[in-house]
C-alpha positions in Angstrom: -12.2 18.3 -73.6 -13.6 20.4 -76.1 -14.1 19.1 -79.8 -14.4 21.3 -83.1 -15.4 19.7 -86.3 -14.0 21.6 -89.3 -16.1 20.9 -92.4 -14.5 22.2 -95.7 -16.1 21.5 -99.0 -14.1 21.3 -102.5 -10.2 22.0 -103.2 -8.7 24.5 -100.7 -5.5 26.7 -101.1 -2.6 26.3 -98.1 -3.3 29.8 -97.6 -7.0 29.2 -97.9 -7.1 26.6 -95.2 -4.3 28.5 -93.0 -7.3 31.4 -93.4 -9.5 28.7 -92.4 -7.8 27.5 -89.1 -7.2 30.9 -88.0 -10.5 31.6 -88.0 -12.0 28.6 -86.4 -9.6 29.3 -83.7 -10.0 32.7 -83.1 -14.0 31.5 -82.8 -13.0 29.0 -80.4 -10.8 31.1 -78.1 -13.4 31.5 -75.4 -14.3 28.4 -75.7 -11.0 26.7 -75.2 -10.1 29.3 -72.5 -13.2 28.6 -70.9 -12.7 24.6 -71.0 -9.1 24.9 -69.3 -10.4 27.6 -66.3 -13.3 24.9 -66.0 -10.5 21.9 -65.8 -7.9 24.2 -64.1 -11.6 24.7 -61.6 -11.9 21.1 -61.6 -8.1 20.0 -60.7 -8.7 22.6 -58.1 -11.7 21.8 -56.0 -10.3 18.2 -55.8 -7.1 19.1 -54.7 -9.0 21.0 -52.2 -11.3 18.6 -51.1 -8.5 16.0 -51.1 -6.4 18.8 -48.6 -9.9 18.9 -47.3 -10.4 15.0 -46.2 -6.5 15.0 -45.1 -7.2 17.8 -42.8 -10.0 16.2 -41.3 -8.4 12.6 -41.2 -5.5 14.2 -39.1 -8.0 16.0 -36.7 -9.7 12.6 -36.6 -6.7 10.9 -35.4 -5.6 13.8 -33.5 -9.2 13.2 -31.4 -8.9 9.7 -31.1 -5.3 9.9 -30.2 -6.6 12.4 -27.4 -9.4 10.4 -26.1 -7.3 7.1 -26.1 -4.7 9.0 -23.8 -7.4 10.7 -21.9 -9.1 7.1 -21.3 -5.8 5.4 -20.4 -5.0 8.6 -17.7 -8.5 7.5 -16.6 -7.8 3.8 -16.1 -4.4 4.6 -14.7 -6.2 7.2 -11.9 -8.7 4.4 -11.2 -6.3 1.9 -10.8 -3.9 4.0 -8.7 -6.6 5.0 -6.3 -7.9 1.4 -6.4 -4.5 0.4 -5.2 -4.2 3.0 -2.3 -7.8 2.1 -1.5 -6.7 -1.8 -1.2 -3.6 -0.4 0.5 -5.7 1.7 2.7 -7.9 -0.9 3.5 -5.5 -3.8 4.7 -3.4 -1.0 6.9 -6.7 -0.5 8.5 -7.4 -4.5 9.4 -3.2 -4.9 10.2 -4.1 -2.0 12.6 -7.4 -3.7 13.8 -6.0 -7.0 14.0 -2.8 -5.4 16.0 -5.0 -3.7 18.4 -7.0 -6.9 18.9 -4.0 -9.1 19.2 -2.6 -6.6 21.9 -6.1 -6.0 23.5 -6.6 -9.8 24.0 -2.4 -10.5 25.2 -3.3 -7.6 27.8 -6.6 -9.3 28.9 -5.0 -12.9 29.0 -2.2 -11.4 31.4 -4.7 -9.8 33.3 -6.2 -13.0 33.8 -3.1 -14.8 34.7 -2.5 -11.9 37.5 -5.6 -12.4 38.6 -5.5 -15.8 39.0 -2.1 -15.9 40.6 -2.8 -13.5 42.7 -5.7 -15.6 44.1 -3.6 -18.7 44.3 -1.7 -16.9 46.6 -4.5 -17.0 49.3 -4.6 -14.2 52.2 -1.5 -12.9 53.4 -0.2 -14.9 56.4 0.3 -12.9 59.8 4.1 -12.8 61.3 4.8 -16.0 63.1 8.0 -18.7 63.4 6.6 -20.6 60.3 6.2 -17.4 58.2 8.9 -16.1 55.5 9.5 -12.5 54.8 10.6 -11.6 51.2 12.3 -8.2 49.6 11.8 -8.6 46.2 13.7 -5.8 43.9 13.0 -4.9 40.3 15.1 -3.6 37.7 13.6 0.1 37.9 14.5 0.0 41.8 11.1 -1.2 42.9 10.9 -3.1 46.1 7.9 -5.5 47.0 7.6 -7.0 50.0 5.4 -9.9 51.2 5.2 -13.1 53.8 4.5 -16.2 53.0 4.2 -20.0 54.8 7.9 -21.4 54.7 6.4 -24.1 53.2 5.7 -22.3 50.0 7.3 -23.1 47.1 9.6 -21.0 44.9 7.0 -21.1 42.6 4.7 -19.2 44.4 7.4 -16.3 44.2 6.9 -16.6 40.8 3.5 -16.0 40.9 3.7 -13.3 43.0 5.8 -11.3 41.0 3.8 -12.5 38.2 0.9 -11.2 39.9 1.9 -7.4 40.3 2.5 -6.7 37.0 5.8 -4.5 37.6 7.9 -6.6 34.7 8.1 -5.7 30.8 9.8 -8.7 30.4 8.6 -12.2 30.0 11.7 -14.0 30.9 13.2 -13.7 33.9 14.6 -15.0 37.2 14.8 -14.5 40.4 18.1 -14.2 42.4 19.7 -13.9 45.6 23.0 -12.9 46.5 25.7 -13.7 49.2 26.3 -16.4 47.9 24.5 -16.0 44.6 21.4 -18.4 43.7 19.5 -18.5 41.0 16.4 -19.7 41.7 15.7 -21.4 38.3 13.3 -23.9 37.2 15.3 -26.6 38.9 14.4 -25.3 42.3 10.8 -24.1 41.7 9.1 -26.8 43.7 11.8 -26.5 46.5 9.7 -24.7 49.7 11.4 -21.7 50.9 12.8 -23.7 54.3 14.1 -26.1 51.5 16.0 -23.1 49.9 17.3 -21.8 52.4 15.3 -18.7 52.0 13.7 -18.5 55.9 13.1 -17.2 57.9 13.8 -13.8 55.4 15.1 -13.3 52.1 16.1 -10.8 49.4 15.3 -11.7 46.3 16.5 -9.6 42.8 14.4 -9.8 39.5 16.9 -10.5 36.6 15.6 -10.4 33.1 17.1 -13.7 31.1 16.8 -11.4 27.7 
């Protein structure tokens, strides 16, 4: 603000004092021009800086807005590849632990064969007390053995057991004409007691 003192001394005409005003005006043009560009400067360097701050408080949050987003992406990439890595890794044991599980089943029914196969002693030689039996298998295999007549249906069993030809677990062996099934009713029966010397043919059926 700009202040002008006006000092008049003793009785002054309208038109005297009009005179007056004009004057002191006129004087104080540039100063009064110079006070509002100085304001008008004033008004506009705040306005500028206030356009200023805005501008920068906008790329601010712009910034931060980025980084959150580019920080979350992160954390979402970590925890998506920390997922596919626990993913990964239990795949891997099921796979390990399958393979084990089957490696061990194969090495327990290798050791069953084995030790049927030696409960089955040697291999008798032809004579009136010796049975000879055909043993078929689904995929048109044929076996074919002797064994005492007093040997029990069970040791068929573990005969087929012993050769390993079966993918099935469960099964049971049969004769026909008539048809027996030689189940586990008749497993301790000797093959004299079932009828099965002096020769027999004998039919593996799976029970699945």
């Amino acid at each position: 603000m700009v202040n002008i003192n006006i000092e008049v001394e003793g009785p002054q005409s309208p038109e005297e004092l009009l005179s007056i005003l004009q004057r002191v005006l006129e004087e104080s043009a540039p100063v009064l021009v110079s006070s509002r560009l100085e304001a008008e400067e004033r008004r506009n360097n705040t306005r500028l800086r206030e356009e200023q701050d805005a501008a920068y408080q906008a790329a601010l949050e712009a910034d931060q807005a980025r980084e959150r987003q580019r920080k979350e992406e992160q954390e979402r990439l970590e925890r998506e590849a920390t997922e596919a890595e626990r993913k990964r890794k239990e795949e891997e044991e099921a796979q390990e632990r399958a393979a084990r599980e089957a490696a061990e089943k194969k090495a327990e029914i290798a050791k069953m064969r084995e030790e049927k196969a030696a409960s089955l002693g040697a291999e008798p030689a032809k004579g009136p007390d010796v049975t000879q039996v055909l043993v078929r298998f689904p995929n048109g295999e044929r076996k074919e053995r002797r064994f005492h007549s007093t040997a029990t249906i069970q040791t068929l069993y573990d005969y087929v057991d012993s050769l390993g030809c079966l993918e099935v677990e469960s099964y049971s062996l049969v004769s026909n004409f008539p048809r027996t099934v030689y189940g586990p009713d008749k497993l301790s029966l000797s093959l004299k007691e079932a009828k099965l010397h002096p020769q027999a043919s004998l039919f593996v059926e799976s029970n699945s």
